[in-house]
N, C-alpha and C positions, 0 to 999 in steps of 0.2 A: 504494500500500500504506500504509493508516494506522500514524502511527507510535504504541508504547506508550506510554500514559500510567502517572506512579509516583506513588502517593500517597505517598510518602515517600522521599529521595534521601538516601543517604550520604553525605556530602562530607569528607574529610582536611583540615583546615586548623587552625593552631594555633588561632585565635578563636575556631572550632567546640568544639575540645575541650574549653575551658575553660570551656564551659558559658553563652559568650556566646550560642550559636545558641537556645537555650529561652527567652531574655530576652525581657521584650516589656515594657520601662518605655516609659512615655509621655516623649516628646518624644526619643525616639530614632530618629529616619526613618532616619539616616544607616548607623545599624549594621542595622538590616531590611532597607535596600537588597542592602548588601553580602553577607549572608548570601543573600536571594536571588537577586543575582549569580552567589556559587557556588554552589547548587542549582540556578539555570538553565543552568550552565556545564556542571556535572556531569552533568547530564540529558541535555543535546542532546548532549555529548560521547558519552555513553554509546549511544545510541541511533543517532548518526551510526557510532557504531565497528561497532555491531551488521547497520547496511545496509551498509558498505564489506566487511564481511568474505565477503558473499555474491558477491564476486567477485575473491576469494582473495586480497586485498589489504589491511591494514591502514590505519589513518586514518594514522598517520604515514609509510608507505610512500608512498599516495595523494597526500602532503598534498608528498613532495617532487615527485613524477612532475606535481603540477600548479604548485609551484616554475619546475621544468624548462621544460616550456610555456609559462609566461610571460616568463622570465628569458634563455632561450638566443637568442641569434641566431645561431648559427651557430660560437662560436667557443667556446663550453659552458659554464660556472657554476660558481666554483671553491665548492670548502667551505663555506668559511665565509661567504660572500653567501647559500648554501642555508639556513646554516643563521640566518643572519639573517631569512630571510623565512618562516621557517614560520609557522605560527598559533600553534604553542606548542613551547614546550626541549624539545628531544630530547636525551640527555645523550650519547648517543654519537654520532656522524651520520656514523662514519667504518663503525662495522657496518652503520649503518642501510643506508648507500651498500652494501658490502659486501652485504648479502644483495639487494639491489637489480639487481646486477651481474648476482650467480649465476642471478638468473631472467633474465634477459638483458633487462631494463628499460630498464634504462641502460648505456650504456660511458663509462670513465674513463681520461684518457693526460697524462700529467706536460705542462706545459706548455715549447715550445723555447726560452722566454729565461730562465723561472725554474725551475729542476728541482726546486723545493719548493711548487711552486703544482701543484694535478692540476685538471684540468675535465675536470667531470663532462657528460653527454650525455643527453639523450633518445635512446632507439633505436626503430625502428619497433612493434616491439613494443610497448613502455612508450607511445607515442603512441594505439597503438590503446587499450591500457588505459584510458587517460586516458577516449578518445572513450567508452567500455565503461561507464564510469561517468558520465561529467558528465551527460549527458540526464536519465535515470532518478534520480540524484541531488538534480538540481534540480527535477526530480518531486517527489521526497518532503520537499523544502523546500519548498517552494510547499502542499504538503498538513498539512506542521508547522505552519507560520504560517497556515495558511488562517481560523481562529477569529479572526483579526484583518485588520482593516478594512485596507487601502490606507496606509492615513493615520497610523494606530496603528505598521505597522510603518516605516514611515517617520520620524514620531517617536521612537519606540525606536532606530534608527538613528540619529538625529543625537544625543539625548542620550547614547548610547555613546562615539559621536565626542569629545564633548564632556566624557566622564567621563576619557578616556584622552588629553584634547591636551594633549600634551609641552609647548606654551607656556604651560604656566600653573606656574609655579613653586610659590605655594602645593599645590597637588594633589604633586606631586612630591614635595615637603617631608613631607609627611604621614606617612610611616611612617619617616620617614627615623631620627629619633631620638626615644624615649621621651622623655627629659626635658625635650620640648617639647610634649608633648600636652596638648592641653584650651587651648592659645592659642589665639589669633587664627590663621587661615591664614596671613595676613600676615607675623604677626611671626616665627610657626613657620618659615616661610619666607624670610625673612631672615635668622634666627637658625643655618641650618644653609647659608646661602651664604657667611657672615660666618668668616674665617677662627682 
């Protein structure tokens, strides 16, 4: 099933509002990136939530049930590891768990040596969900990126890798505090390790 295309993507973010998203000064690649960042975030997001729902399941429902799948061995996935590995903050993950339960997806039981720790479960049900979705899902990814080469999205992949690795301190530094913008990466990034 082809997915929509939008000629035009709303996206919520402070930079946006302020009018930086209409910009188009020369020698600014850095700020286009980022704005098409989140227009391409916003888009697949939206569009991924729109195929998930067609199997009564939410993208951040979905997004713990394959959490689950990956994470349990056996002995079940407390809280907060769930909510470490999502794709993105869910601000409550205790409803989310919660209505999760009620469709009988998951089971959750206090754990016996810390009775403030609960691990969470995959149930057979929530498994088959999973299976319900992953096939067909990864269908319609493979048919989103199909406009692009092998090569292209393997590119795109690694320079993603490589816009988000945590070992690079300059990157990190970067939004960390205004009264160091417009330095060097470098020194930006010294400047907010330095006590």
């Amino acid at each position: 099933m082809p997915s929509p295309r939008f000629s035009k993507v709303t996206v919520e973010h402070p930079l946006l509002e302020t009018g930086l998203a209409e910009s188009r000064l020369p020698g600014e690649p850095e700020q286009e990136v980022f704005i098409n960042l989140l227009r391409s975030y916003d888009c697949l997001w939206s569009e991924q939530g729109r195929f998930i729902q067609h199997f009564g399941i939410t993208p951040q429902q979905y997004n713990v049930l394959n959490v689950l799948t990956l994470r349990d061995e056996g002995h079940g996935v407390a809280c907060q590891e769930i909510a470490e590995n999502l794709l993105n903050r869910v601000p409550d993950i205790t409803r989310l768990l919660d209505r999760l339960e009620q469709a009988g997806l998951i089971s959750r039981e206090r754990c016996c040596t810390d009775r403030r720790v609960v691990r969470t479960h995959l149930t057979d049900v929530g498994r088959a969900k999973v299976n319900e979705v992953r096939t067909p899902l990864l269908a319609a990814l493979k048919l989103r990126f199909g406009h692009m080469s092998e090569q292209e999205v393997s590119e795109l992949n690694r320079l993603l890798h490589k816009l988000r690795d945590p070992g690079c301190p300059a990157a990190r530094a970067a939004f960390a505090s205004p009264e160091h913008a417009g330095e060097s990466p470098a020194a930006a990034a010294v400047a907010n390790t330095t006590p």
